[in-house]
N, C-alpha and C positions, 0 to 999 in steps of 0.2 A: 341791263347793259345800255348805255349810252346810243345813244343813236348813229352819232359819227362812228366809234368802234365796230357798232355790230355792221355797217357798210365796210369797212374798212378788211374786218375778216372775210364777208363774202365775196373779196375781191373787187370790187365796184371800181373804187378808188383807194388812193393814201389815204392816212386821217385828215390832215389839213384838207385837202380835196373835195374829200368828204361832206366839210364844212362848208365849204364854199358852196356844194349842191343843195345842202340843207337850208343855205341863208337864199341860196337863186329860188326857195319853192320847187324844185325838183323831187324833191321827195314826199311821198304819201304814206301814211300810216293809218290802215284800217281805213284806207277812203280820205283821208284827211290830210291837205299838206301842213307840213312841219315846218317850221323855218326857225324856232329856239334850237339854239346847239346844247342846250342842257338835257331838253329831250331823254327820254328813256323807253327801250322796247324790251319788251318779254317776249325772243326767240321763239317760243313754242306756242305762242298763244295769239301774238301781234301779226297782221300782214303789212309788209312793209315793200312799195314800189317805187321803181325808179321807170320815167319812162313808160310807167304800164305794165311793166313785167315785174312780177315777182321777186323779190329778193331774196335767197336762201341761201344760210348759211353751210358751209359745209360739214356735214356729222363728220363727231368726232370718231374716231375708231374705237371700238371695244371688244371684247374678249370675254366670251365666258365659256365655262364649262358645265358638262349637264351630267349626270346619272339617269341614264334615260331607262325608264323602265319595259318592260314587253307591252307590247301592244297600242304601242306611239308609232306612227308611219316619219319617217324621217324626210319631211317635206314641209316646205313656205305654208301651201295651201293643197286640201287634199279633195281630188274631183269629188270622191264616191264616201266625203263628208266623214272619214273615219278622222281621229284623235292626232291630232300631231306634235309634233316637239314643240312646238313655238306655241302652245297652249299650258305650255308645264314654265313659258318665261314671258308669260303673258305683261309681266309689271315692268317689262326692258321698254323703255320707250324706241332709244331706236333701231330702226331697218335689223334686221339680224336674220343672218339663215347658214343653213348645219354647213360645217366644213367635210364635205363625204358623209358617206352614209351608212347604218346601221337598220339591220332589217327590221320589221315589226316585232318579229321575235324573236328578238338578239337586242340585248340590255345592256347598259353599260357607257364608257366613256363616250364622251360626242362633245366636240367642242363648235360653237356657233361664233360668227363675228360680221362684221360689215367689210372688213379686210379682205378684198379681192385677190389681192397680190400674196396675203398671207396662205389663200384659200389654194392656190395654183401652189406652193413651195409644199403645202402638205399631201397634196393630194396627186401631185401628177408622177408618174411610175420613176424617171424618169431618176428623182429626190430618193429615192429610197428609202423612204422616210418608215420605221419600221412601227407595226400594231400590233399589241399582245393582247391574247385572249384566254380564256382561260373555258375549256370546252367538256362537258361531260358526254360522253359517249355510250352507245350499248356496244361491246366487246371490248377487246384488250387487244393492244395490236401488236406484232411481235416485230422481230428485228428487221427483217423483210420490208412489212411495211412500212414503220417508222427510214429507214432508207430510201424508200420509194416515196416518201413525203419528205423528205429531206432536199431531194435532188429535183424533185419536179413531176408533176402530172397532168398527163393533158387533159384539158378544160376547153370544149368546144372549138377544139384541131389545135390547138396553141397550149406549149409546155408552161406551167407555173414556174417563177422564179424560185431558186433557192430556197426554202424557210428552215425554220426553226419546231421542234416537237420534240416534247419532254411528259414522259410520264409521272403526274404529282403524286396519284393514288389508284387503289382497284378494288372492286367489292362488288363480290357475286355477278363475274362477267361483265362488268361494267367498269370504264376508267374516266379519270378526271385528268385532260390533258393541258398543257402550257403549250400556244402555237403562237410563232409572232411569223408573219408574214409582211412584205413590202411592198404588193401592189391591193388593188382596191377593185376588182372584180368582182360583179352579182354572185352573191352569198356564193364567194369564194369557198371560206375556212369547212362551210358546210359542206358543198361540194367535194373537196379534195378530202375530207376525213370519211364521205360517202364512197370515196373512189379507192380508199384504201380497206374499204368495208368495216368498217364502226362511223355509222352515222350519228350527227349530234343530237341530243336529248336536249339540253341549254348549250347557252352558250353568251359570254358576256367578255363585252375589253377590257380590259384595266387599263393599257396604258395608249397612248402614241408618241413614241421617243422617247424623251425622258420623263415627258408630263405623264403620271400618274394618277390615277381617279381616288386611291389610298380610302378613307375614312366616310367620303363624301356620300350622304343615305340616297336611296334609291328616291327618284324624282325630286332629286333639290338640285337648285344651284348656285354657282360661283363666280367671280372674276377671276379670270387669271392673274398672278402676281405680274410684277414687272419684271422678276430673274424669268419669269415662265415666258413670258412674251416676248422677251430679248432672242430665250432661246430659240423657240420656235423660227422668228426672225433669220438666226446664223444660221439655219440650217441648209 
């Protein structure tokens, strides 16, 4: 990238401007001033000073999506050195950390990004932003309870919002449940299916809103498309 430009994007100045600083000697690259406007820097690799301080460009925004498997802690950096998600997208250059969070042993969708503002429109109660899961439980739970998880249960003095619970399958006292819930409380889904008594054995997301995890194998991952991003975005 040109020199003038790459100033020009960090905000410094305009391009002509720009030029102007590059011909006064104002600018350093790796220690060294520049005063050729042909000049060219490598972003990632060049330091480039105005003044003394650092020039940095602003990252771009990015988007991706995980199949995060059990026994990933859903964190940046983790005190007590267990495995985390950003070890499984170790090849993403930059900054990126989980939009909410997924227990160590609850698998499944997780979407990561540098998007602040995207990060608050998903995650705060607030959006309603709904997460399906998909839960296997020991017992079967009958109408009673399936209404009583329907309507709400209290979770540390405070009722759950409204959700959703669909029985997919049952085999030898045991069921495979559909739960999509809207808010994002400490192992919620677990909680509330313990409070109706059939605790989970797994338990993994599939979706959040419309974005689906679909086909995508267990510890790989993805960018998000741009219909996917938009959406997220409108919500």
């Amino acid at each position: 990238m040109r020199l003038q430009k790459f100033l020009a994007h960090a905000g410094i100045a305009s391009r002509r401007k720009s030029e102007e600083l590059i011909l006064q000697g104002q600018i350093k690259v790796n220690g060294s001033i520049v005063t050729e406007l042909g000049s060219k820097v490598n972003p990632k690799e060049d330091v480039v000073t105005y003044k003394d301080r650092i020039v940095s460009k602003p990252e771009d925004k990015v988007y991706y999506m995980l199949n995060k498997p059990v026994g990933y802690v859903t964190t940046v950096k983790d005190e007590k050195d267990r495995k985390t998600v950003l070890d499984l997208l170790s090849s993403v250059e930059e900054r990126i950390y989980p939009v909410g969070r997924l227990d160590a042993d609850t698998s499944g969708l997780l979407l990561l990004t540098n998007d602040g503002d995207l990060t608050y429109l998903i995650t705060h109660p607030k959006h309603e932003v709904e997460k399906t899961y998909i839960a296997q439980v020991d017992g079967v739970p009958g109408n009673k309870q399936l209404r009583q998880f329907r309507e709400g249960l209290i979770i540390d003095n405070r009722k759950t919002s409204r959700a959703k619970i669909k029985i997919l399958s049952t085999s030898k006292n045991k069921a495979t449940l559909s739960i999509t819930i809207t808010e994002g409380r400490n192992r919620q889904v677990r909680r509330m299916c313990a409070a109706i008594g059939t605790p989970v054995l797994k338990l993994k997301r599939i979706s959040i809103g419309n974005i689906k995890l679909n086909n995508l194998e267990k510890g790989q991952y993805r960018e998000l498309t741009k219909s996917e991003i938009h959406y997220l975005k409108s919500l």
